[in-house]
C-alpha positions in Angstrom: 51.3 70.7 131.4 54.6 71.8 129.6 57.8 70.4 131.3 60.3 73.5 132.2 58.6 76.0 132.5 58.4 76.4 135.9 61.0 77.5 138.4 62.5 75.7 141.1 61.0 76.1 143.8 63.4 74.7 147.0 64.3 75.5 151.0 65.7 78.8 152.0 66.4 80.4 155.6 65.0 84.1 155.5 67.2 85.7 158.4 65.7 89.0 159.6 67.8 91.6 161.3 67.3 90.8 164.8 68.7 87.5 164.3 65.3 85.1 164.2 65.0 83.2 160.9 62.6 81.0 159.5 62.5 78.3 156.9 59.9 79.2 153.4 60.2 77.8 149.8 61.4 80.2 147.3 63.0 80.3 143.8 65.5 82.6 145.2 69.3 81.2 145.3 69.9 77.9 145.6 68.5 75.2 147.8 69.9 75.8 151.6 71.0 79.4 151.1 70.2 82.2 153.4 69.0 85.0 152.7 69.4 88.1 155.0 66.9 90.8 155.3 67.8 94.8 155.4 64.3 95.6 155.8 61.9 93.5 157.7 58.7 93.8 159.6 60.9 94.2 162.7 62.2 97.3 161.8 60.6 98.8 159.1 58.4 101.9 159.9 55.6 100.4 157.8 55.2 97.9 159.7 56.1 99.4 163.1 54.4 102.7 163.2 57.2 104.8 162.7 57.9 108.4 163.4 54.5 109.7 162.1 54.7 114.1 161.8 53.1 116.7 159.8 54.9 118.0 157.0 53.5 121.6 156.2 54.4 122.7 152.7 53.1 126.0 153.3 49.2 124.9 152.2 48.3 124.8 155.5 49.9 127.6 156.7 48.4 129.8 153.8 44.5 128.1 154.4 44.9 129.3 158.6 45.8 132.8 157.9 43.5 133.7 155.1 40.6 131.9 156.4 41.7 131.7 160.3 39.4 134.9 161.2 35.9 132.3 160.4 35.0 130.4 162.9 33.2 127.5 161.4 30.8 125.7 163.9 30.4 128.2 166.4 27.5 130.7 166.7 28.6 134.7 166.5 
Protein backbone atom coordinates (compact mmCIF):
# COMPACT_ATOMS: atom_id res chain seq x y z
CA UNK A 1 0.00 0.00 0.00
CA UNK A 2 1.40 3.49 -0.95
CA UNK A 3 2.19 5.68 2.11
CA UNK A 4 0.28 9.29 1.70
CA UNK A 5 -2.14 8.80 -0.08
CA UNK A 6 -4.75 8.66 2.13
CA UNK A 7 -6.34 11.47 4.14
CA UNK A 8 -6.49 11.92 7.68
CA UNK A 9 -9.06 10.70 9.03
CA UNK A 10 -9.49 12.22 12.91
CA UNK A 11 -12.49 13.20 15.69
CA UNK A 12 -14.95 15.87 14.88
CA UNK A 13 -18.22 17.07 16.84
CA UNK A 14 -21.08 17.42 14.16
CA UNK A 15 -23.49 20.01 16.04
CA UNK A 16 -26.91 20.04 14.52
CA UNK A 17 -29.23 22.94 14.82
CA UNK A 18 -31.14 22.03 17.78
CA UNK A 19 -28.15 21.98 19.83
CA UNK A 20 -27.52 17.83 20.15
CA UNK A 21 -24.01 16.88 18.71
CA UNK A 22 -22.40 13.76 18.24
CA UNK A 23 -18.86 12.61 17.83
CA UNK A 24 -17.90 10.70 13.98
CA UNK A 25 -14.45 10.56 12.24
CA UNK A 26 -14.11 12.69 9.26
CA UNK A 27 -11.28 14.31 7.08
CA UNK A 28 -13.04 17.54 7.57
CA UNK A 29 -10.96 20.32 9.61
CA UNK A 30 -8.76 19.42 11.92
CA UNK A 31 -8.83 16.93 14.80
CA UNK A 32 -11.40 18.43 17.70
CA UNK A 33 -13.17 20.96 15.48
CA UNK A 34 -16.80 21.35 15.27
CA UNK A 35 -18.62 21.48 12.79
CA UNK A 36 -22.10 23.11 12.73
CA UNK A 37 -24.99 21.94 10.61
CA UNK A 38 -27.45 24.51 8.58
CA UNK A 39 -29.35 21.70 7.37
CA UNK A 40 -29.91 18.55 9.30
CA UNK A 41 -32.28 15.70 9.52
CA UNK A 42 -34.01 17.78 12.28
CA UNK A 43 -35.09 20.36 10.11
CA UNK A 44 -34.90 19.59 6.74
CA UNK A 45 -38.12 18.91 4.84
CA UNK A 46 -36.59 15.86 3.30
CA UNK A 47 -36.26 14.37 6.05
CA UNK A 48 -39.23 15.62 7.97
CA UNK A 49 -42.07 15.53 5.56
CA UNK A 50 -42.32 18.97 4.84
CA UNK A 51 -45.03 21.14 3.40
CA UNK A 52 -46.09 18.63 0.63
CA UNK A 53 -48.85 20.75 -2.11
CA UNK A 54 -49.72 20.45 -5.68
CA UNK A 55 -48.19 22.73 -8.02
CA UNK A 56 -50.56 22.96 -11.10
CA UNK A 57 -48.70 24.37 -14.10
CA UNK A 58 -51.75 24.63 -16.08
CA UNK A 59 -51.42 20.65 -17.43
CA UNK A 60 -53.83 19.71 -15.08
CA UNK A 61 -56.04 22.26 -15.42
CA UNK A 62 -56.03 21.99 -19.37
CA UNK A 63 -56.53 17.73 -19.06
CA UNK A 64 -59.96 18.48 -16.58
CA UNK A 65 -61.57 20.80 -18.89
CA UNK A 66 -61.06 19.19 -22.20
CA UNK A 67 -61.53 15.71 -21.05
CA UNK A 68 -63.70 16.57 -17.72
CA UNK A 69 -67.21 15.76 -19.60
CA UNK A 70 -65.96 11.60 -19.73
CA UNK A 71 -66.57 9.84 -17.03
CA UNK A 72 -64.15 6.99 -16.99
CA UNK A 73 -65.34 4.07 -14.76
CA UNK A 74 -68.76 4.67 -14.52
CA UNK A 75 -71.60 3.15 -16.64
CA UNK A 76 -73.89 5.78 -18.87
Amino acid sequence: MKKDIHPDYHMITVRLTNGTSFETRSTWGKAGDELRLEVDPVSHPAWTGGARHLLDTGQLSRFKKRFGQFKIGEAS
